[in-house]
N, C-alpha and C positions, 0 to 999 in steps of 0.2 A: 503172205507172211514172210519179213525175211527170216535167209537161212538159221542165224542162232536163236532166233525164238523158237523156230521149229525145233531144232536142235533139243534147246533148253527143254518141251513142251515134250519132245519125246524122252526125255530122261526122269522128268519128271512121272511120265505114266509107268515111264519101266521100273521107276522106282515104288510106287505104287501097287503095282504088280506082284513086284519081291516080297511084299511087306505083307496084301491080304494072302498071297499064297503062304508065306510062313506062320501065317496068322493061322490060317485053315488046316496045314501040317499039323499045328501043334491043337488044334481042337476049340480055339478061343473064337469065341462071337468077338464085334468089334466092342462089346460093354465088356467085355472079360479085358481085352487087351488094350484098352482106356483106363480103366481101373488100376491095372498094372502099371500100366505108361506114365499116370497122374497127368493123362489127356482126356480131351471132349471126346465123345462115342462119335459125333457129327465130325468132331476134325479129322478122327481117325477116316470115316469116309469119305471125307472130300481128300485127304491126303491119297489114298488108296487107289482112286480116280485119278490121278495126279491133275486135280483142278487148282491145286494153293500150292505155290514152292513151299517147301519146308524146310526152316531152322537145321543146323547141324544138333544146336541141341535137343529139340526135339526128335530128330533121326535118333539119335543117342539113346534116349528114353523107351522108344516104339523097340530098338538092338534090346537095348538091357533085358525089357519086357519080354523079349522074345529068344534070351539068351543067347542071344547073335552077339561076334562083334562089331563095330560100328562098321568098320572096312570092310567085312563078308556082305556083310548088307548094300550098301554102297556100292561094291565093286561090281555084284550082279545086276547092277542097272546101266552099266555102258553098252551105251549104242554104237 
């Protein structure tokens, strides 16, 4: 695999990571935080996985839901 796929493929799981961990801090299943999101409960866990890049807007969405802002979120996923 070249280097920026890897790259890209770890930032994506570490973002993934941020998102069900904040998800579980605050007590929400991924139907609770779909709901909120006004996302798919399946996208929320393939994103969570980091199997599917995700939208800025959608990041934005998953932040709001989780009263993050976008950038706290984001910024805990550099590798």
């Amino acid at each position: 695999m070249p280097e920026n796929k890897r790259i890209n493929k770890c930032l994506l799981i570490a973002l993934g990571c941020n998102i069900r961990a904040e998800r579980c801090r605050k007590g929400y299943s991924q139907e609770v935080l779909a709901e909120k999101s006004g996302l798919h409960r399946t996208y929320i866990g393939v994103v969570e996985r980091g199997e599917k890049n995700i939208t800025i807007s959608n990041c934005s969405k998953i932040a709001d839901a989780l009263h993050l802002k976008l950038s706290d979120l984001i910024s805990r996923a550099e590798v």
